[in-house]
C-alpha positions as a Markdown table, in Angstrom:
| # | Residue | x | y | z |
|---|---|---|---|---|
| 1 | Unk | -67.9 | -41.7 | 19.9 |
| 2 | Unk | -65.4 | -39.3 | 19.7 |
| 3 | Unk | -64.4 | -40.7 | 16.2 |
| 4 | Unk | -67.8 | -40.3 | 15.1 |
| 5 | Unk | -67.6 | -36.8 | 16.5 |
| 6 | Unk | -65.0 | -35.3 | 13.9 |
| 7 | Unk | -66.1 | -37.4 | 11.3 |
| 8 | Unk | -69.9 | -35.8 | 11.2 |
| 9 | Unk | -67.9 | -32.3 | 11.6 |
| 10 | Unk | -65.6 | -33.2 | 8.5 |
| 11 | Unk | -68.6 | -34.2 | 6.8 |
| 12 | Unk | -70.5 | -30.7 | 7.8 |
| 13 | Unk | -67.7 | -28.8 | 6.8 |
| 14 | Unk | -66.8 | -30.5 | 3.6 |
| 15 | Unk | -70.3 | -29.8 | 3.0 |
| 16 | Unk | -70.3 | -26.6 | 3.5 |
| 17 | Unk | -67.2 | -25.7 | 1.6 |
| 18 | Unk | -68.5 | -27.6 | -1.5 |
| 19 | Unk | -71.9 | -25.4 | -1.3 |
| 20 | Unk | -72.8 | -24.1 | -4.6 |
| 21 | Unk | -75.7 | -21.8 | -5.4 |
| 22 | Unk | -77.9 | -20.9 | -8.8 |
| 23 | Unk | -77.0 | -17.4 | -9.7 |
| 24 | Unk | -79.0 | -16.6 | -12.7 |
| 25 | Unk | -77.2 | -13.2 | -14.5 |
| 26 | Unk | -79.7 | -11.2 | -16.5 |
| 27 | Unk | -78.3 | -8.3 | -18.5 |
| 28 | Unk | -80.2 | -5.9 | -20.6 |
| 29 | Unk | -78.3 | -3.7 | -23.5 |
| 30 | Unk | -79.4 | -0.3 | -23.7 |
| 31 | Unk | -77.1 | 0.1 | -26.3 |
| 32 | Unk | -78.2 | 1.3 | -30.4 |
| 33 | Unk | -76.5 | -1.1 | -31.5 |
| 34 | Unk | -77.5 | -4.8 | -30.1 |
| 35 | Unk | -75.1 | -7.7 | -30.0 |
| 36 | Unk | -76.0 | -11.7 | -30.2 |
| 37 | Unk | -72.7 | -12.2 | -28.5 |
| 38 | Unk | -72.4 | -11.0 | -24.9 |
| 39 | Unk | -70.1 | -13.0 | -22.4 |
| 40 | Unk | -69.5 | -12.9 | -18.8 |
| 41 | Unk | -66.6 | -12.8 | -16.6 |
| 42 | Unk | -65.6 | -12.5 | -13.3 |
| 43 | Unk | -63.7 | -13.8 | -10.2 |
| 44 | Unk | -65.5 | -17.1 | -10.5 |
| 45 | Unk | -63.8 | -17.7 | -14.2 |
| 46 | Unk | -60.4 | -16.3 | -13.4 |
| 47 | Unk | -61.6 | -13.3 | -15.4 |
| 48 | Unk | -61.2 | -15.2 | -18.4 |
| 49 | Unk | -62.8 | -12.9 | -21.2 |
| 50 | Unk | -62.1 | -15.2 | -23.9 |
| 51 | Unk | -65.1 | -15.8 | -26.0 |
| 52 | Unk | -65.7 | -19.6 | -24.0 |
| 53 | Unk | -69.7 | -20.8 | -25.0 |
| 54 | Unk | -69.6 | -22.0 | -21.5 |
| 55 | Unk | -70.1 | -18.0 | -20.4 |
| 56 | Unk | -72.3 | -16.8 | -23.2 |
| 57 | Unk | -75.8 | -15.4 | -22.2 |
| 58 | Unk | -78.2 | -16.6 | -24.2 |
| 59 | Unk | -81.8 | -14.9 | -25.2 |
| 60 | Unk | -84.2 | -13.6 | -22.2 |
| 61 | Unk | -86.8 | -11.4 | -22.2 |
| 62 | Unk | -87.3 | -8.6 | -24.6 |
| 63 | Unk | -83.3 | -7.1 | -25.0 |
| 64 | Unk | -82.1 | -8.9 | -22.6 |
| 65 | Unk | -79.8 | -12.3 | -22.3 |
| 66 | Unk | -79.4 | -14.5 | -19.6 |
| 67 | Unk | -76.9 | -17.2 | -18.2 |
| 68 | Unk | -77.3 | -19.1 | -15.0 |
| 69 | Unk | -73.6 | -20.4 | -12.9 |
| 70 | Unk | -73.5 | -22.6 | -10.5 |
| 71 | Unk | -71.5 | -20.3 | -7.6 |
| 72 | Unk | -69.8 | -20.7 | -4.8 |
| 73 | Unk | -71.0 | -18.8 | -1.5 |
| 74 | Unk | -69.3 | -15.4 | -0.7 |
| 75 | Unk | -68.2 | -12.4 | -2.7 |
| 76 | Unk | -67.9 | -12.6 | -6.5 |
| 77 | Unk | -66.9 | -9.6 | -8.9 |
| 78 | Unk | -68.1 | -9.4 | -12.7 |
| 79 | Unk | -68.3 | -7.5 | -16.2 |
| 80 | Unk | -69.8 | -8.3 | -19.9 |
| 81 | Unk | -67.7 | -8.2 | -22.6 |
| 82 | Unk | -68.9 | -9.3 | -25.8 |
| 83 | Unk | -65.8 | -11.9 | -25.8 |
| 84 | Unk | -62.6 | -9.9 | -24.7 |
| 85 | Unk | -61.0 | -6.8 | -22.8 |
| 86 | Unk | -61.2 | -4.6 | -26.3 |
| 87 | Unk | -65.4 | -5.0 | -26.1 |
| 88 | Unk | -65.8 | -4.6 | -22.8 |
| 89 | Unk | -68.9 | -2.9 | -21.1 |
| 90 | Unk | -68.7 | 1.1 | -20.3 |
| 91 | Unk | -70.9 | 3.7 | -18.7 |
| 92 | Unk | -72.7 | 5.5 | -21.0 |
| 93 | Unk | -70.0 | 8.9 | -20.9 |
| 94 | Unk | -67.6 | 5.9 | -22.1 |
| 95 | Unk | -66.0 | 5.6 | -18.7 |
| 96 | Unk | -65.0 | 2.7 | -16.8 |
| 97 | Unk | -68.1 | 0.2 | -15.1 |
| 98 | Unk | -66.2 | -0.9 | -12.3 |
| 99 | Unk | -66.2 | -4.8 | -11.3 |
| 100 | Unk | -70.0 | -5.7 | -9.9 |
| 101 | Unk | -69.8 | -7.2 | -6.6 |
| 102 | Unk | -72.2 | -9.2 | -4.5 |
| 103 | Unk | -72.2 | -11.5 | -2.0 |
| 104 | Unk | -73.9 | -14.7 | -2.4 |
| 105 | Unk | -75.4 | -16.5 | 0.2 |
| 106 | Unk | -78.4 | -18.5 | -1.9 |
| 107 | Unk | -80.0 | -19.1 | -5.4 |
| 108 | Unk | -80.5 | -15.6 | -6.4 |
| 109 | Unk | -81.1 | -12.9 | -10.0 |
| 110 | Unk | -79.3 | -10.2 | -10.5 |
| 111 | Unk | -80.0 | -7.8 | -13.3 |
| 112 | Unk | -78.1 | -5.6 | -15.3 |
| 113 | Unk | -77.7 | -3.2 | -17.7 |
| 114 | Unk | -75.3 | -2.2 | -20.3 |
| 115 | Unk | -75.0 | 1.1 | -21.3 |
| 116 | Unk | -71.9 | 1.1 | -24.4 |
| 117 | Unk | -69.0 | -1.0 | -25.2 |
| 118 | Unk | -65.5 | 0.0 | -25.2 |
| 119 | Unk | -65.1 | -0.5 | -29.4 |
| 120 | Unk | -68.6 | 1.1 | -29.8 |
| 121 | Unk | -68.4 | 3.5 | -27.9 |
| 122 | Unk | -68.5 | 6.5 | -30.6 |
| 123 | Unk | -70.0 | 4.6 | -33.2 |
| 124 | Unk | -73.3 | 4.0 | -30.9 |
| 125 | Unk | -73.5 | 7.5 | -30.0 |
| 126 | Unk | -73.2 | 8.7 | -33.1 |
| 127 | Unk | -76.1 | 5.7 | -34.6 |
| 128 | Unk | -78.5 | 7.9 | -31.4 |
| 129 | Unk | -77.9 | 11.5 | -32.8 |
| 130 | Unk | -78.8 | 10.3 | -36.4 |
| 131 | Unk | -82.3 | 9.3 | -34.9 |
| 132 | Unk | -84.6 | 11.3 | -33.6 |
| 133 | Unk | -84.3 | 12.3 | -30.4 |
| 134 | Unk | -85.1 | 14.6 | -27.1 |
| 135 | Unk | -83.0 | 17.1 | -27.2 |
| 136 | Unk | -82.1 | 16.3 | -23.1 |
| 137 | Unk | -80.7 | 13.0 | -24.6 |
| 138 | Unk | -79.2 | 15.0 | -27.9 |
| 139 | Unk | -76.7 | 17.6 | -25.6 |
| 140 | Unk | -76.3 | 14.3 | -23.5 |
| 141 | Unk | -75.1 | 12.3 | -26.2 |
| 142 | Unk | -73.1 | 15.6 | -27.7 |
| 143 | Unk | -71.6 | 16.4 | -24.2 |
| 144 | Unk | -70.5 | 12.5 | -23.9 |
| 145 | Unk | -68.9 | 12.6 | -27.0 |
| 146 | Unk | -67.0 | 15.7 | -26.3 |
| 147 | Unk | -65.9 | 14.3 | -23.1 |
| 148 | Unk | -65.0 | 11.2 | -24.7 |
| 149 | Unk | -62.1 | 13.0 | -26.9 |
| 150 | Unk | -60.8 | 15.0 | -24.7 |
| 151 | Unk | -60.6 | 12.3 | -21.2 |
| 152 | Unk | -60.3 | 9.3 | -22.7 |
| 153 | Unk | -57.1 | 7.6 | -24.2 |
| 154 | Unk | -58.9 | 5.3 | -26.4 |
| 155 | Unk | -60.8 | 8.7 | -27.9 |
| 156 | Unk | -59.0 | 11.0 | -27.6 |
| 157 | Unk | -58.9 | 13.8 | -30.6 |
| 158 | Unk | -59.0 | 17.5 | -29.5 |
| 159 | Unk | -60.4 | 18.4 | -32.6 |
| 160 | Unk | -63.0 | 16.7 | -31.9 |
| 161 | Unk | -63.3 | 17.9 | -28.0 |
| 162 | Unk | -63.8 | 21.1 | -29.0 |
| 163 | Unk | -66.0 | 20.1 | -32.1 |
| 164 | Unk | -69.0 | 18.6 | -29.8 |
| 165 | Unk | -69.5 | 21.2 | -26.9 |
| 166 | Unk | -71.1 | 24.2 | -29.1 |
| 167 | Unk | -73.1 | 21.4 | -30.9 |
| 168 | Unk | -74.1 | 21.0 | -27.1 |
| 169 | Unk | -74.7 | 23.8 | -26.5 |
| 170 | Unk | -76.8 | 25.0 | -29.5 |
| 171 | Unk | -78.9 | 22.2 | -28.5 |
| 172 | Unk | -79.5 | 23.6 | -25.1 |
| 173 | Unk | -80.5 | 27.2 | -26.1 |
| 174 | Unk | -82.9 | 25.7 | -27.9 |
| 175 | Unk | -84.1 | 23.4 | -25.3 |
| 176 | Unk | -84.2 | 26.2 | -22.9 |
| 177 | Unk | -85.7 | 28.3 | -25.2 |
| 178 | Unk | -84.5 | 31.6 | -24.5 |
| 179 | Unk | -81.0 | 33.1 | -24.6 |
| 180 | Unk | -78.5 | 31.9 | -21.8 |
| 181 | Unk | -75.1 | 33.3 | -21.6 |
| 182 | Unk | -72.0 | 32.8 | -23.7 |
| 183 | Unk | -69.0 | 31.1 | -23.2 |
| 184 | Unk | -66.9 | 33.8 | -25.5 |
């Protein structure tokens, strides 16, 4: 009885431990430029960001791609590259996106966005301000820019960082609409 016993709470456990859930990723570019490549990778791949088909998302929705892992239960971190650390995702002032995390406990979506790419950064901001645009998202873009050259390693120019901010702030004087205060 006994045997029988440790052998059902081997069998529970082993269970248990070989649990895997459905995690279907869902990531939507809200980039200018849009990319038929994007990859995932995360604690559950070793952080492998080589470009492996076996983590490409594939078409979803309208802009979006998808890709569905089979994942162990508990904590798992992730980012989208579009196949290796030189294209991978930033926030949309160029900074870091730091790992996602979640904890999965059952068959579950998550959905995402993606706002620039490390080797696009500039390039995509610069494809925006030759369209039309608000001009909220113009001193935005202008203002990310500048901050981009003058914060960020991979950027940086200082011509450039001091370049962008009167652009800037042209565009808010005439957003605003009357005359606000110089910087001089």
């Amino acid at each position: 009885m006994r045997i029988a016993f440790v052998l059902l709470l081997w069998i529970c456990s082993t269970s248990i431990v070989l649990a895997q859930y459905k995690v279907r990723f869902v990531v939507k570019e809200k980039t200018i430029i849009k990319h038929d490549s994007i990859y995932i990778t995360g604690s559950f791949n070793d952080w492998d960001s080589a470009a492996n088909k076996k983590y490409k998302l594939e078409p979803y929705g309208v802009n979006e791609r998808s890709i569905v892992l089979s994942v162990k239960p508990g904590k798992i971190e992730y980012k989208f590259t579009r196949g290796n650390w030189l294209t991978v995702e930033k926030q949309f002032g160029g900074g870091e996106v730091p790992n996602r995390v979640v904890t999965i406990n059952k068959d579950t979506t998550l959905r995402d966005s993606i706002s620039n790419y490390r080797d696009q950064f500039l390039s995509d901001n610069w494809l925006a301000l030759s369209m039309p645009q608000p001009d909220t998202i113009r001193i935005a873009l202008l203002s990310s820019i500048a901050a981009a050259y003058a914060n960020f390693p991979d950027y940086y120019n200082p011509d450039s960082a001091f370049f962008y901010p009167p652009c800037a702030y042209t565009a808010a004087k005439k957003q605003i609409g009357r005359r606000i205060p110089s910087f001089h």
